[in-house]
DSSP file (Angstrom, degrees, kcal/mol; ACC not computed):
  #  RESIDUE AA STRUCTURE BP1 BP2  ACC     N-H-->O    O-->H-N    N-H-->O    O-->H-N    TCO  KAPPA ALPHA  PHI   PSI    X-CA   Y-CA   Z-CA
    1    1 A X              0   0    0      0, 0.0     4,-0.4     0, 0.0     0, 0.0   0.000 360.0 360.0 360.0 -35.8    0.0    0.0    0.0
    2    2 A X    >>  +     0   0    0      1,-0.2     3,-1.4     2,-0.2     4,-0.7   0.919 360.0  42.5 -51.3 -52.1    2.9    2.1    0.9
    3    3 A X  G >4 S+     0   0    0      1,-0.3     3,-2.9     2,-0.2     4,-0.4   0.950 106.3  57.2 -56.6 -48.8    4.2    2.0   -2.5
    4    4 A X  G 34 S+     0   0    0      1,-0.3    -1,-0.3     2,-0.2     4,-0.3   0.385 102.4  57.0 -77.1   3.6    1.1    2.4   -4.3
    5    5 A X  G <4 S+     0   0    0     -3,-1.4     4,-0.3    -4,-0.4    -1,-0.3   0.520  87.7  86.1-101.9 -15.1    0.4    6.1   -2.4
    6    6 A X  S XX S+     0   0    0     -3,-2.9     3,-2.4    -4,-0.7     4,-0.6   0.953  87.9  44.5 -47.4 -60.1    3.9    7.4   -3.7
    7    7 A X  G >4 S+     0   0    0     -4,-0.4     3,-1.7     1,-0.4    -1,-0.2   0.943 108.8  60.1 -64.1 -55.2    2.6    8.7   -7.2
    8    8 A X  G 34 S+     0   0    0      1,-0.3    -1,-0.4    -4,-0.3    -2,-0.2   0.508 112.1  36.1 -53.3 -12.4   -0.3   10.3   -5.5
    9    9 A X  G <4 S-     0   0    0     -3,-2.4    -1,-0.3    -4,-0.3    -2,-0.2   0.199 116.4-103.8-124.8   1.7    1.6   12.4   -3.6
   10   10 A X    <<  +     0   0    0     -3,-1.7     2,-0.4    -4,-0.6    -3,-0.2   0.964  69.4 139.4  88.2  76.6    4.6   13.2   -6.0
   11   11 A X        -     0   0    0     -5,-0.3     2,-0.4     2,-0.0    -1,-0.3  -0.951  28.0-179.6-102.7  99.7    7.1   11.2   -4.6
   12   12 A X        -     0   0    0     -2,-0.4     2,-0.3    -3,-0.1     3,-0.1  -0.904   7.0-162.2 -96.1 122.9    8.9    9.8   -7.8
   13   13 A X     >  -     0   0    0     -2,-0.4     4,-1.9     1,-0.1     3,-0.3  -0.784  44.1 -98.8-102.5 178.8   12.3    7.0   -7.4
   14   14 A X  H  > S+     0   0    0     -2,-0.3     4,-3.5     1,-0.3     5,-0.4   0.944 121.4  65.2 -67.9 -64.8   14.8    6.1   -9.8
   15   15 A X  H  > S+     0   0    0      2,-0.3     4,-2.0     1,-0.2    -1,-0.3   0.850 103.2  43.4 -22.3 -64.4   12.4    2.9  -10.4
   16   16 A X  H  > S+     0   0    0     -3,-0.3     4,-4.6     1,-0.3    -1,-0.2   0.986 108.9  54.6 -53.9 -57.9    9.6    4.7  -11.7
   17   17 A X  H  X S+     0   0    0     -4,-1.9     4,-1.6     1,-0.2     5,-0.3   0.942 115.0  47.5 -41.7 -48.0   11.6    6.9  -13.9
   18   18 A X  H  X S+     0   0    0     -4,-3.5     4,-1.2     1,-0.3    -1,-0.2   0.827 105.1  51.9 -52.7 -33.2   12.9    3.6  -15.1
   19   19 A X  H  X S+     0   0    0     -4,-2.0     4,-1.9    -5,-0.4    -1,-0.3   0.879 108.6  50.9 -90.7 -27.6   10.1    2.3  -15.5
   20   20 A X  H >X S+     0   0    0     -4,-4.6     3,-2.5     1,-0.2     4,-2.3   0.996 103.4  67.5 -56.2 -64.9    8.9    5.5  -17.6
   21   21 A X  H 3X S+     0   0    0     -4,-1.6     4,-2.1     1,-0.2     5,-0.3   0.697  98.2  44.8  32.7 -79.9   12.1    4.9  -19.6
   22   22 A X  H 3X S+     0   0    0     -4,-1.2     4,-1.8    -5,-0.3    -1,-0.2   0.736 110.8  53.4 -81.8 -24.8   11.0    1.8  -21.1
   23   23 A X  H <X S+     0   0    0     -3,-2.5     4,-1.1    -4,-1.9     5,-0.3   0.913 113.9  45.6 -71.0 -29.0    7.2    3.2  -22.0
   24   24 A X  H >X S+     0   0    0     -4,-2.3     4,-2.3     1,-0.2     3,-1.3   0.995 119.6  38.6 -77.9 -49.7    9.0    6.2  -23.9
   25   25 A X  H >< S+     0   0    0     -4,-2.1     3,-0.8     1,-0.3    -1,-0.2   0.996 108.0  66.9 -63.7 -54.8   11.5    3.6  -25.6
   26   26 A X  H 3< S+     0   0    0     -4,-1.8    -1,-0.3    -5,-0.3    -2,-0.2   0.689 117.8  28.3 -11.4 -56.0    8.1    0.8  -26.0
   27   27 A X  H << S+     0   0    0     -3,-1.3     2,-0.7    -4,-1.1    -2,-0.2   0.538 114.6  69.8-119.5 -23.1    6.8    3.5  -28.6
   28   28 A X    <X  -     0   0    0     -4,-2.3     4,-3.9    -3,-0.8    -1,-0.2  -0.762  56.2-165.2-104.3 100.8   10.1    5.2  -30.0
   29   29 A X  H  > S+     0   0    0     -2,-0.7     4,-4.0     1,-0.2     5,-0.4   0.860  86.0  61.5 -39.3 -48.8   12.2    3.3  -32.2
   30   30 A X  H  > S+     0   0    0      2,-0.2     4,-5.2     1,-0.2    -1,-0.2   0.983 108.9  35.0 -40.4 -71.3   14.9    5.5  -31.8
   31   31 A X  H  > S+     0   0    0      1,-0.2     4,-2.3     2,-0.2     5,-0.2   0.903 115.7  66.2 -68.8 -31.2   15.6    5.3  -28.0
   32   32 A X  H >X S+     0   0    0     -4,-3.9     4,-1.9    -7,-0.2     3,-0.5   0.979 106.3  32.6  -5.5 -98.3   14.7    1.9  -28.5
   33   33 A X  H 3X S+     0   0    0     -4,-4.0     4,-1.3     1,-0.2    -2,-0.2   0.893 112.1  59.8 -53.0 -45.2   17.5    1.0  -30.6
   34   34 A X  H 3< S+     0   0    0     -4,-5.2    -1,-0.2    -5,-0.4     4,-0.2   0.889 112.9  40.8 -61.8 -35.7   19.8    3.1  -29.0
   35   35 A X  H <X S+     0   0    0     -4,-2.3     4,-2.7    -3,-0.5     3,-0.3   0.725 111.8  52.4 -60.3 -28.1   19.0    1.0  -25.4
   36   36 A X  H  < S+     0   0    0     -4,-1.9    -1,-0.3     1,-0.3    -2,-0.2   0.663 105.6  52.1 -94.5 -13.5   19.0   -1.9  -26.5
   37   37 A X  T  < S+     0   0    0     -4,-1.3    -1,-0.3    -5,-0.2    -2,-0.2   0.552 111.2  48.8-101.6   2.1   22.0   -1.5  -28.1
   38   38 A X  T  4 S+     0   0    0     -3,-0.3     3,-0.2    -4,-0.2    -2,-0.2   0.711 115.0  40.8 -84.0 -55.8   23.6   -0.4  -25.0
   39   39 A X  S  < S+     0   0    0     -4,-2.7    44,-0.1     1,-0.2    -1,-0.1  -0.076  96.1  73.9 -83.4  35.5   22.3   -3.3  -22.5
   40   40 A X  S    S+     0   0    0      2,-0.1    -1,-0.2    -3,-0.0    -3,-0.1   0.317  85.9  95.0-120.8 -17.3   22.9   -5.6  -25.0
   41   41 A X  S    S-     0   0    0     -3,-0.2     3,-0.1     4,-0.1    -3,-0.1  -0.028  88.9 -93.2 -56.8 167.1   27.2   -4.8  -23.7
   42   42 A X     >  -     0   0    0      1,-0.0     4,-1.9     4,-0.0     5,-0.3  -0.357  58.5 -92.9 -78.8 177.5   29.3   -7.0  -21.1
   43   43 A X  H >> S+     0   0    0      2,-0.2     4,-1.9     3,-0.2     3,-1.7   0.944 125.4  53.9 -58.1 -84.0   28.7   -5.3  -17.9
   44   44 A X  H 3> S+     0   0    0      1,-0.3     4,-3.4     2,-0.3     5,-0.4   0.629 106.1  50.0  12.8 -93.1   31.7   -3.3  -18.2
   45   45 A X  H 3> S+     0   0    0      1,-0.2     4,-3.2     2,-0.2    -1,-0.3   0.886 111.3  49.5 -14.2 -79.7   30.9   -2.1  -21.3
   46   46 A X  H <X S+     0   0    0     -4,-1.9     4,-1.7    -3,-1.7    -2,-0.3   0.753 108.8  51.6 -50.8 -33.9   27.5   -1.0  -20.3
   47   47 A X  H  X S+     0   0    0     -4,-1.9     4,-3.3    -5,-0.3     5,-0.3   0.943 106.2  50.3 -83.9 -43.0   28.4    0.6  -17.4
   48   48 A X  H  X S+     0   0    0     -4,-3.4     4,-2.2     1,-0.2     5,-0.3   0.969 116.2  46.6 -62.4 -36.0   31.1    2.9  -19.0
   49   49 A X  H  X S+     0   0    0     -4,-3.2     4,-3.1    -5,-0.4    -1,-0.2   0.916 106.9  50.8 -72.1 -21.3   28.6    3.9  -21.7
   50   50 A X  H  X S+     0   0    0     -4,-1.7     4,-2.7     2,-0.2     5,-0.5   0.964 115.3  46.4 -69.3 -49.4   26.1    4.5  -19.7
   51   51 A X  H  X S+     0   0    0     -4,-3.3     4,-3.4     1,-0.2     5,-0.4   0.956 112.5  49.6 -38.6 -65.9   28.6    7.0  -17.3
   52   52 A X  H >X S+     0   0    0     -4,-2.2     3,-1.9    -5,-0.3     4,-1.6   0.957 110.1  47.2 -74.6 -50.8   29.9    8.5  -19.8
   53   53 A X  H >X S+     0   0    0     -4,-3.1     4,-1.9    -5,-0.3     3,-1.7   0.882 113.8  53.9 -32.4 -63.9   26.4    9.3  -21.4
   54   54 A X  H 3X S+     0   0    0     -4,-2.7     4,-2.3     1,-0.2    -1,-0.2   0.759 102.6  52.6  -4.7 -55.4   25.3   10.4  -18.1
   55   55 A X  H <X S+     0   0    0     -4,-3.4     4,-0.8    -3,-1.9    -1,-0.2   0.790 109.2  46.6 -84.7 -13.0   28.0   12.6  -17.8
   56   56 A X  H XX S+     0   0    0     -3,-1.7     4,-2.4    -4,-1.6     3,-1.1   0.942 113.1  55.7 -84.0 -44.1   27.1   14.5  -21.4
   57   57 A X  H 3X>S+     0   0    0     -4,-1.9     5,-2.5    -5,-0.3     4,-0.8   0.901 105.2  51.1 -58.9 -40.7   23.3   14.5  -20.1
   58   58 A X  H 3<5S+     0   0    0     -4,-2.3    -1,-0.2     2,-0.2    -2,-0.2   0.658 106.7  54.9 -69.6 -14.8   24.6   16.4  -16.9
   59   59 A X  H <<5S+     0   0    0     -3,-1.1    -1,-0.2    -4,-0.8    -2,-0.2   0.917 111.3  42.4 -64.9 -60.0   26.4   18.9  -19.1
   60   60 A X  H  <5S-     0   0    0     -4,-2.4    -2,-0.2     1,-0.1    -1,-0.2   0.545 110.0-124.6 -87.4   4.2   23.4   19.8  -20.9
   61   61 A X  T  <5 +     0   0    0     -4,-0.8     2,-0.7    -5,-0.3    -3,-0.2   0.958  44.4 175.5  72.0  44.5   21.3   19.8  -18.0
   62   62 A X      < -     0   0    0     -5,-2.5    -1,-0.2     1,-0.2    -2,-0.1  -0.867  43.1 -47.9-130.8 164.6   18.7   17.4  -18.8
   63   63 A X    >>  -     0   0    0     -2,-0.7     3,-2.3    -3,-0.1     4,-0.8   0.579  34.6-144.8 -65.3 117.1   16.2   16.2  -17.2
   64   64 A X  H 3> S+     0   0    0      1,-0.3     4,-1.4     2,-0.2     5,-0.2   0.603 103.9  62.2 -45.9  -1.4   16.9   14.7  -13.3
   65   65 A X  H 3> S+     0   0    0     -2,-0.5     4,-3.1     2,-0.2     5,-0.3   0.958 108.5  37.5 -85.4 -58.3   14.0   12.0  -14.4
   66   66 A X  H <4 S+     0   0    0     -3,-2.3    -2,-0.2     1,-0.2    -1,-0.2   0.486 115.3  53.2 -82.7  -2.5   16.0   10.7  -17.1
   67   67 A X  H  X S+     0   0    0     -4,-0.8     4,-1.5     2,-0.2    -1,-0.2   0.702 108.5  47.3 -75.3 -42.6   19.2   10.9  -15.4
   68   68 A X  H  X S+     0   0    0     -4,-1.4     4,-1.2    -5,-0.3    -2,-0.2   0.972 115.9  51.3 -74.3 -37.9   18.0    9.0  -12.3
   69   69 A X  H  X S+     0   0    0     -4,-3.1     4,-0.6     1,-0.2    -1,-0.2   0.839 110.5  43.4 -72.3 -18.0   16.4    6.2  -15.0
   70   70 A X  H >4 S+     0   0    0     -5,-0.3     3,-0.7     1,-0.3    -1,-0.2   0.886 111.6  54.6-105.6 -23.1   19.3    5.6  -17.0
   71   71 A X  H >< S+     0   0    0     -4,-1.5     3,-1.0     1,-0.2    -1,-0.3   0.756  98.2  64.3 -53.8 -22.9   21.6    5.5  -13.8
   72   72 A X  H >< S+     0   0    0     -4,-1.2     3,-0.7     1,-0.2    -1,-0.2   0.595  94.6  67.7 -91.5 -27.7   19.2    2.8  -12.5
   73   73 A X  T << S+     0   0    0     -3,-0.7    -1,-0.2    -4,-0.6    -2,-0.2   0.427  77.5  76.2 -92.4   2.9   20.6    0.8  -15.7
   74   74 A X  T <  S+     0   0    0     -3,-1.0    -1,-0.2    -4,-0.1    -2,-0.2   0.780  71.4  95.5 -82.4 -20.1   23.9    0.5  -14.4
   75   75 A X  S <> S-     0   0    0     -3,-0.7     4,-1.1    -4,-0.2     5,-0.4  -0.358  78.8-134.2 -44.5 143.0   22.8   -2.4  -11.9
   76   76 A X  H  > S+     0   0    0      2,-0.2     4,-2.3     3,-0.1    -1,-0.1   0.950 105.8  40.6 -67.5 -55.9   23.6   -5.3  -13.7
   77   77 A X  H  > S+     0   0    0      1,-0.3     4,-1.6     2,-0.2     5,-0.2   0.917 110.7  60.3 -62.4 -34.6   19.9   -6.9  -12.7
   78   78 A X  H >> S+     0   0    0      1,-0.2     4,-2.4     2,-0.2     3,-2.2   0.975 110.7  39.2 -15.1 -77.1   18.5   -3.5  -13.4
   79   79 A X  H 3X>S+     0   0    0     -4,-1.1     4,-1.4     1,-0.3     5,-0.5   0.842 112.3  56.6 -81.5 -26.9   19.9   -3.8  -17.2
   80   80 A X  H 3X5S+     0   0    0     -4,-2.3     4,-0.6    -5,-0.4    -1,-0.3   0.987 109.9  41.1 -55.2 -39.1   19.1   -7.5  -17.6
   81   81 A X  H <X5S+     0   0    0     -3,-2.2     4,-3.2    -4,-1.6     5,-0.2   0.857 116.5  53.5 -96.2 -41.2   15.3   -7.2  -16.8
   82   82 A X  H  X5S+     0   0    0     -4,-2.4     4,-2.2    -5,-0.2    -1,-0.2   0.803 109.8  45.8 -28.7 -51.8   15.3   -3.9  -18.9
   83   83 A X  H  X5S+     0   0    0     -4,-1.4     4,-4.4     2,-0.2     5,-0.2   0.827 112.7  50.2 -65.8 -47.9   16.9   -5.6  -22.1
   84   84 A X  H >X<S+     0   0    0     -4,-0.6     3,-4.6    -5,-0.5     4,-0.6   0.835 119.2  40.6 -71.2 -81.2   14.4   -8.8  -21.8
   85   85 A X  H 3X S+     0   0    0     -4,-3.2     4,-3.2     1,-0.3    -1,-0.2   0.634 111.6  50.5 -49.9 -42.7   11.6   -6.2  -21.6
   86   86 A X  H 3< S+     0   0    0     -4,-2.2     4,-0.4    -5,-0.2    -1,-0.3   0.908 118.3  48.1 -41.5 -51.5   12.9   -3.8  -24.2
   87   87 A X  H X< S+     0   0    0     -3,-4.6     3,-5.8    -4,-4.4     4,-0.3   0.985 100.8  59.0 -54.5 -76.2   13.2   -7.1  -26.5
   88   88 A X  H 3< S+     0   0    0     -4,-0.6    -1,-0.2     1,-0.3    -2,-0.2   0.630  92.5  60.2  -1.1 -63.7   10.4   -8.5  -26.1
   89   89 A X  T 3< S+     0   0    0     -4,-3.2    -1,-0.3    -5,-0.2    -2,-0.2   0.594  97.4  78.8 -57.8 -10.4    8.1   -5.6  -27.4
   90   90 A X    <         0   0    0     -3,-5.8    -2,-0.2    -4,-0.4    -1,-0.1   0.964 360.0 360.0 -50.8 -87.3   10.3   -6.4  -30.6
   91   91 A X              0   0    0     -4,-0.3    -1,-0.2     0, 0.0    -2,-0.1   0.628 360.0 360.0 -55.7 360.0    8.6   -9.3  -31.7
């Protein structure tokens, strides 16, 4: 119940953003491709691109929503469960 009173009261975490994330990508090919070709990396890999993207987003100053979600993809299990869904909507 706890959880499910956050949104109603504007309490956002890095989760949600994530989980917006993956609707914007569901319906745009673009960010799509671009994710999937990112979690698709060894961890390593995935994690230095995602920093260093991160760090170009924090330059331009955009937006703490999509900063906390795509940090949330540097967990390994994070990026795993992301990937499957992201695929998934493929077929």
């Amino acid at each position: 119940m706890k959880n499910g009173l956050r949104g109603w009261f504007g309490i956002h975490t890095a989760e949600d953003d994530l989980v917006d994330l993956i609707q914007v990508a569901s319906t745009d090919e673009t960010i799509r491709t671009q994710l999937i070709a990112i979690l698709s990396q060894d961890d390593f890999t995935r994690q230095s691109m995602i920093n260093t993207w991160l760090a170009e987003l924090r330059l331009e100053s955009a937006p703490a929503a999509l900063i906390r979600a795509l940090a949330d993809l540097i967990d390994n299990d994070k990026a795993r469960t992301a990937l499957a869904l992201l695929t998934r909507q493929k077929g």
